[in-house]
C-alpha positions as CSV (number, residue, x, y, z in Angstrom):
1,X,47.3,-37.9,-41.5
2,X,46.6,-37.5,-37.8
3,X,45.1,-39.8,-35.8
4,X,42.2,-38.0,-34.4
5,X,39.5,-36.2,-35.7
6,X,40.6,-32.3,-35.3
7,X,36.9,-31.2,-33.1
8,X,35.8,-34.5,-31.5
9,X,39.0,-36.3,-31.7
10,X,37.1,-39.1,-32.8
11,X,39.9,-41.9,-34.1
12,X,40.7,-42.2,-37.4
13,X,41.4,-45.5,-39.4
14,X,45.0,-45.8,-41.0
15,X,46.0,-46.8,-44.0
16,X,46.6,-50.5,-43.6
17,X,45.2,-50.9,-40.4
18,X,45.2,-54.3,-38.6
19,X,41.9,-55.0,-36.8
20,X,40.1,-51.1,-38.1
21,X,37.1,-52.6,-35.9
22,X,38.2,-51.7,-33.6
23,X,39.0,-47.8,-34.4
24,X,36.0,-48.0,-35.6
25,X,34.1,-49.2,-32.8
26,X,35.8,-46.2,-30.6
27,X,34.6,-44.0,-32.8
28,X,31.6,-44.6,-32.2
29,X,31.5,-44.6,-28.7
30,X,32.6,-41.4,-28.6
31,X,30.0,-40.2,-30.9
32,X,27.8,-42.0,-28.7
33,X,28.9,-40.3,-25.5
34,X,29.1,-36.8,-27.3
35,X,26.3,-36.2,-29.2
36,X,23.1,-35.0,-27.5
37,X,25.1,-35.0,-24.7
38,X,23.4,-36.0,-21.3
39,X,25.0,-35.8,-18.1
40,X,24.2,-37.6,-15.0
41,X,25.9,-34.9,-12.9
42,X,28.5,-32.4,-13.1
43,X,31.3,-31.3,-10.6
44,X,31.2,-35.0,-9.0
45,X,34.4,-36.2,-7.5
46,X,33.6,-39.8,-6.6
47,X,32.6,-42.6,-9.3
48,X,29.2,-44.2,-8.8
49,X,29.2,-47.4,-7.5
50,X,27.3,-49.1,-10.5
51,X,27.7,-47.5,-13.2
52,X,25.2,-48.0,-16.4
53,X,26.7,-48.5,-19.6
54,X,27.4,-45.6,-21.6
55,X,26.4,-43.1,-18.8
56,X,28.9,-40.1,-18.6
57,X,29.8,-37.9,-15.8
58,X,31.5,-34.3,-15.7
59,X,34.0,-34.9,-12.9
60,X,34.9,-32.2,-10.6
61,X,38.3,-30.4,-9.1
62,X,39.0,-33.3,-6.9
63,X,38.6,-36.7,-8.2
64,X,39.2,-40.2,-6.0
65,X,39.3,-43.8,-6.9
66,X,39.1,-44.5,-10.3
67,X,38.7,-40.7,-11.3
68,X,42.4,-40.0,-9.8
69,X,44.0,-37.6,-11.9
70,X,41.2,-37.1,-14.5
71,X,39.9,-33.2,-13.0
72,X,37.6,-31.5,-15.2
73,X,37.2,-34.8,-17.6
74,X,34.3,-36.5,-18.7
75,X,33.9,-39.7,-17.6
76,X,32.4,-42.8,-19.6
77,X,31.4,-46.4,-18.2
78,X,32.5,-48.5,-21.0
79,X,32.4,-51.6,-19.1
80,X,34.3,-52.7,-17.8
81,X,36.5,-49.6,-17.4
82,X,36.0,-45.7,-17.6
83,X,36.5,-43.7,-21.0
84,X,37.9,-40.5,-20.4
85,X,37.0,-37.2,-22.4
86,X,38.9,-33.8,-22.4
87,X,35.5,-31.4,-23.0
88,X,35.6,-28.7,-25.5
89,X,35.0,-24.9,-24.8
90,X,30.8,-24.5,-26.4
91,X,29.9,-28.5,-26.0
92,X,26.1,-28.4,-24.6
93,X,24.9,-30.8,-22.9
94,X,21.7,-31.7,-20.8
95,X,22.6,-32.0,-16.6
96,X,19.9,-35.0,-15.3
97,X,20.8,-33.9,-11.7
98,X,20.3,-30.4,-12.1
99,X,17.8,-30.8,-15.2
100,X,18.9,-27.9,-16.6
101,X,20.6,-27.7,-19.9
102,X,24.8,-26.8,-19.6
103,X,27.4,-25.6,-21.4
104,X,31.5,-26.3,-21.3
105,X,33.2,-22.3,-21.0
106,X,36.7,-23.8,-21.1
107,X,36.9,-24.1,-17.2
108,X,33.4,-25.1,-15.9
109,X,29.6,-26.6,-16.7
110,X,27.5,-23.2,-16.4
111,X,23.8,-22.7,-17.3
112,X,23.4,-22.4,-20.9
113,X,21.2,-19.3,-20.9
114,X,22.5,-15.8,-20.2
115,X,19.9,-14.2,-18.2
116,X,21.9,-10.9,-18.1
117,X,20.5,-8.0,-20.4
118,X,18.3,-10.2,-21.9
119,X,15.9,-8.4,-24.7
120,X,12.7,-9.7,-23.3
121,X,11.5,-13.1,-21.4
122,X,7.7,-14.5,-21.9
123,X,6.6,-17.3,-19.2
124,X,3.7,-19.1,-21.1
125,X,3.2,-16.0,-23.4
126,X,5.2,-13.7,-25.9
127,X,7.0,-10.6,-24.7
128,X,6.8,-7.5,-26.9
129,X,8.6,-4.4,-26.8
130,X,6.4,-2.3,-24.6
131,X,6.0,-5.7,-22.2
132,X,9.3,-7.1,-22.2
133,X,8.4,-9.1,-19.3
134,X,5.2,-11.3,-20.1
135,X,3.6,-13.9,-17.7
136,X,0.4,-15.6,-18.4
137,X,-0.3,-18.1,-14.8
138,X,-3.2,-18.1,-12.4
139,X,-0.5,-16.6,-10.2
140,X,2.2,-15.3,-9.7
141,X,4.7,-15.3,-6.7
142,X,7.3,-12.6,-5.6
143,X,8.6,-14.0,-2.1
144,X,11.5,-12.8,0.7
145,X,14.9,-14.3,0.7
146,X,15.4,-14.4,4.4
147,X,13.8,-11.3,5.9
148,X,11.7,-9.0,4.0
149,X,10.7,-8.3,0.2
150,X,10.0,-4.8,-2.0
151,X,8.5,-4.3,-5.1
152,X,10.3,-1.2,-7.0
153,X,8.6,0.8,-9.7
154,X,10.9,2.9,-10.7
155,X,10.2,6.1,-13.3
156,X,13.0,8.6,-14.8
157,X,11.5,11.7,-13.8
158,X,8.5,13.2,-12.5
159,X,6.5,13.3,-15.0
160,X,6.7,10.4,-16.4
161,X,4.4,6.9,-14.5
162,X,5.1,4.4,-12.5
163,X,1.8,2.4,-11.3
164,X,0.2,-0.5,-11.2
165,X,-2.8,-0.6,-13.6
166,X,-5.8,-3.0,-13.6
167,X,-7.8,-4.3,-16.5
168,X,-10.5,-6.5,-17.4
169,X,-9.8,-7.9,-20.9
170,X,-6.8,-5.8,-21.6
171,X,-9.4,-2.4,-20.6
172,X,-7.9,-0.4,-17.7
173,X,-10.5,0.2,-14.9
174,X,-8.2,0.9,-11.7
175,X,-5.0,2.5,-12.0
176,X,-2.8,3.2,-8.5
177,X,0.9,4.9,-8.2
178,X,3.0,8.4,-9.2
179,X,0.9,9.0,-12.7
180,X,2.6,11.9,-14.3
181,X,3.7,13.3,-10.8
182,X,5.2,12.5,-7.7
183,X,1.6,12.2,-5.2
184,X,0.3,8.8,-5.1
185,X,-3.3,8.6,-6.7
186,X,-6.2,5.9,-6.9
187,X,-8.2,6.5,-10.2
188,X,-10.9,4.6,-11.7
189,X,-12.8,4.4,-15.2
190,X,-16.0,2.5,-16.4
191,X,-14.7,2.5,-20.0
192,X,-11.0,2.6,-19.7
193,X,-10.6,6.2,-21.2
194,X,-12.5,8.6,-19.2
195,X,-10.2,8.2,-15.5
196,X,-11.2,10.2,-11.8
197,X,-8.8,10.9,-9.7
198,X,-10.8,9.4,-6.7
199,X,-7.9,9.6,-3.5
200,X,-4.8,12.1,-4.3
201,X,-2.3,11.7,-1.0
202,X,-0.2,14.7,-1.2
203,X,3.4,14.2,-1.8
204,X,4.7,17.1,0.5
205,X,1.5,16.9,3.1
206,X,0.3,14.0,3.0
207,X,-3.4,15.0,2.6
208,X,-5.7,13.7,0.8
209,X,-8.0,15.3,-1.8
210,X,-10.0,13.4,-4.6
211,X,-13.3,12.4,-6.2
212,X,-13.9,9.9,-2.7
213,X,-12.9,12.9,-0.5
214,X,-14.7,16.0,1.4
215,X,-14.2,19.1,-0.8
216,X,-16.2,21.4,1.9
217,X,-18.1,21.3,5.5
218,X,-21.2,20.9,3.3
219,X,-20.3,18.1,1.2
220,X,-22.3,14.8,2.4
221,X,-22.4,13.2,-0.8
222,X,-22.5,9.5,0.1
223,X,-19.0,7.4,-0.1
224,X,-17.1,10.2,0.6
225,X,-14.5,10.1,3.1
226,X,-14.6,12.9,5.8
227,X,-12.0,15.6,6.5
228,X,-11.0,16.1,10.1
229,X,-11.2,19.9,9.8
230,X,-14.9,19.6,8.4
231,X,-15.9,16.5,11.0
232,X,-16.8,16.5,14.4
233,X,-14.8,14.3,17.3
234,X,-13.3,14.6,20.3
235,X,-10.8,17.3,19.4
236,X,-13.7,20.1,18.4
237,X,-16.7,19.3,19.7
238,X,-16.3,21.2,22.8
239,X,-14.6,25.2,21.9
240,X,-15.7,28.0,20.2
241,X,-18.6,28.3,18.3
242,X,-18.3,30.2,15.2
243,X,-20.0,30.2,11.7
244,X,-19.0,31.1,8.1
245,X,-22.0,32.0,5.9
246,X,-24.2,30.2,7.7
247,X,-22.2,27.1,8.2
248,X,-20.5,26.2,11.6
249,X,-16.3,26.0,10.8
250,X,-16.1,25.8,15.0
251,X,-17.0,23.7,18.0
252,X,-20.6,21.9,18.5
253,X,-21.2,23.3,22.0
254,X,-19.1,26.2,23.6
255,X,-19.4,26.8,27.5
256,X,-18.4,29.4,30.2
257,X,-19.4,31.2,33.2
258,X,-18.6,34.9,34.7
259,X,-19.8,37.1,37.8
260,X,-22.7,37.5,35.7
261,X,-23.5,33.6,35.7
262,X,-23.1,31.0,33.2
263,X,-23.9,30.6,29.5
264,X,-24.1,27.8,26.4
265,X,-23.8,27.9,22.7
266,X,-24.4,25.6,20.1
267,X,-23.3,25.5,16.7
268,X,-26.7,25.9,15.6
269,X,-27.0,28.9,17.0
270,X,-29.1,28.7,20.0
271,X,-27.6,30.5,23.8
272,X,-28.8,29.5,26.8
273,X,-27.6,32.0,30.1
274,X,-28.6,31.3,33.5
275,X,-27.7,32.8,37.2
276,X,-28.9,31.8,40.6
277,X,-29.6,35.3,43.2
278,X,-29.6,35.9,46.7
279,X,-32.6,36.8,48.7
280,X,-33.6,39.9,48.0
281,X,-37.0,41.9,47.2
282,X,-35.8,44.7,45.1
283,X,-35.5,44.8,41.3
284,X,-33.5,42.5,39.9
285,X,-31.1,44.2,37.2
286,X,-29.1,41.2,35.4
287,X,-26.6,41.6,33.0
288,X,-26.2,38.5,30.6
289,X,-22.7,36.2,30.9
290,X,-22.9,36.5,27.2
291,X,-24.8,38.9,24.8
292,X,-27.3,37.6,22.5
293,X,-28.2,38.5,19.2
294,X,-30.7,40.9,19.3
295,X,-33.7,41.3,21.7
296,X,-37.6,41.9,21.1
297,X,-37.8,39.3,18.2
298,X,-40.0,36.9,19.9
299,X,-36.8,34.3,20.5
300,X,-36.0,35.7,23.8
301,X,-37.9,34.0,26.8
302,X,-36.9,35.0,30.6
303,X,-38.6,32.6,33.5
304,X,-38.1,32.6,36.7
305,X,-38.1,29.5,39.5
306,X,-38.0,31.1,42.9
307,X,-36.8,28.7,45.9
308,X,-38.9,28.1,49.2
309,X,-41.7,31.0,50.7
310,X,-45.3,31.6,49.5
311,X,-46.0,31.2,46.2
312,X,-44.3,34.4,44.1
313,X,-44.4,35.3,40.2
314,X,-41.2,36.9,38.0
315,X,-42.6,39.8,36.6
316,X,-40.3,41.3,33.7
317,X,-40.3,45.0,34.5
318,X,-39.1,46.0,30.7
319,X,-38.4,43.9,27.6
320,X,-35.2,42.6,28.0
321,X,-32.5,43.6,25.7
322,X,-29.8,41.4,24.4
323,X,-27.2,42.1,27.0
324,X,-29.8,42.9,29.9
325,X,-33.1,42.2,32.1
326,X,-34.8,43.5,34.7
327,X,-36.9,41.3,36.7
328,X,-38.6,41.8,40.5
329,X,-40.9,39.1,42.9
330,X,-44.3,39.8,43.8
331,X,-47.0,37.7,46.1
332,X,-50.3,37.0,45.4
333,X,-51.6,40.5,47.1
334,X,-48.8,42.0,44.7
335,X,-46.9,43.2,47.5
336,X,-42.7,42.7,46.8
337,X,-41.2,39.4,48.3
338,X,-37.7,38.8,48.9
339,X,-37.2,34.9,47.7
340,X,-33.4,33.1,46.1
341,X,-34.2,32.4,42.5
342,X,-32.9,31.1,39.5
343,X,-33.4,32.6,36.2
344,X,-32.3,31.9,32.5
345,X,-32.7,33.0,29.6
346,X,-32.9,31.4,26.2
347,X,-32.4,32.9,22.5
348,X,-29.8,33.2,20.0
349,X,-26.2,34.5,19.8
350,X,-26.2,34.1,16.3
């Protein structure tokens, strides 16, 4: 019969054993020691000071003092000396220090838990298959390790989602990511089943379209976000004015100026053209810096504001047309003056 037990090499009494007390007695110590095992610490290379009775230690690689010699062992205070214990390859036990629960792989304490391809996890909730990670906590806390941090959502192919989706009692209402492409989209729903695609960002372009965006230069509805190429700012106020059915796709205000004088448009369609002449008392033939519309519609005025001399009226000598007018400066007696004036004209070029 051996002397030891064959797992826990606990000692075993012999037949006609003198004093099998005290066998005995190291028996149980050892069961004592072994059994819901608890650590004070592992890998420790000097022996406390003050040891507790019964506490037990995992020593490490390079013991001193009363450890000499004993690498790897567990050590017992049984005062008033130190039990040694070879550990066994699957002995658990629970590491104070560390407060984590160990286990013995033949060469080293290690954390008893694989956390390598594990089938699911739940933190204060149950995992399931679709949701193999499940946390229920007021919050939760993804931090840097030095420098920066990402979160990666990762999908297997285009079609298929990667997003982030919001609820309100397990209903989604917001939904952002790559939903069954490769554009990042904002959608919403009131009832978790009817979504709108409210901002689309183009995954080649960049542009957005969407529910929440201009679709044309006459959308206004309210809350939607403006276009550039259907807004006004400091790139296309000032141009050239131009319309598309009706509706101005150019510049708010064009301006210019030629031998023939100087001219404004506005998107709304309105042309303003004005010269300044000479002195001179013959007719006046002037030809427009830029054609209007049309002429003898009633939304063509001519006036003229003659500079210095008796007082003189502009007399229009034939209704102007919408490149032309004619124009000449009379007195009071009706006799022809010669006077510098200025003259506009105001109608539409649209």
């Amino acid at each position: 019969m051996s002397d030891l037990s064959a797992r826990l090499e606990l000692p075993i009494l012999q037949p006609s054993q003198a004093q099998k007390h005290v066998t005995h007695n190291k028996a149980l110590q050892r069961l004592d020691a072994l059994v819901q095992m608890v650590l004070e610490a592992t890998e420790v290379d000097t022996p406390p000071g003050t040891p507790q009775e019964g506490t037990l230690w995992a020593i490490g690689p390079a013991p001193t003092d009363d450890w000499a010699g004993q690498a790897g062992q567990l050590a017992q205070w049984a005062g008033p000396g130190w039990v040694f214990i070879t550990p066994q390859e699957g002995w658990r036990a629970w590491d104070r220090a560390a407060g984590t629960l160990k286990i013995f792989d033949s060469s080293t304490w290690t954390l008893s838990t694989d956390t390598q391809n594990l089938p699911g996890t739940g933190i204060n909730a149950t995992w399931d298959p679709t949701n193999r990670l499940s946390v229920a906590s007021d919050a939760t806390l993804l931090s840097h390790d030095g420098t920066g941090h990402q979160l990666k959502l990762n999908k297997a192919a285009t079609a298929d989602t990667a997003s982030l989706l919001y609820q309100t009692n397990f209903t989604g209402h917001a939904e952002m990511g790559l939903t069954g492409n490769d554009d990042f989209s904002i959608k919403v729903s009131a009832d978790g089943s009817a979504w709108t695609d409210a901002v689309i960002v183009d995954a080649v372009t960049g542009t957005l379209t969407g529910a929440a965006v201009q679709t044309a230069a006459t959308d206004i509805g309210p809350g939607k976000l403006a276009r550039a190429d259907y807004v006004y700012g400091p790139g296309n106020l000032l141009g050239t004015v131009s319309t598309t059915g009706g509706v101005p796709d150019g510049a708010v205000i064009e301006s210019g100026s030629n031998a023939n004088g100087k001219y404004t448009r506005f998107a709304d369609g309105t042309q303003i053209c004005s010269r300044h002449f000479g002195t001179n008392n013959q007719t006046h033939v002037w030809t427009y810096p830029a054609a209007f519309i049309s002429a003898g519609q009633g939304n063509l005025a001519l006036s003229a504001l003659p500079f210095g001399g008796a007082a003189i009226t502009a007399t229009v000598n034939w209704t102007p047309s919408n490149t032309s007018a004619e124009f000449k400066l009379w007195n009071a007696t009706g006799a022809a003056v010669a006077s510098q004036l200025h003259v506009s004209a105001v109608g539409r070029w649209r």
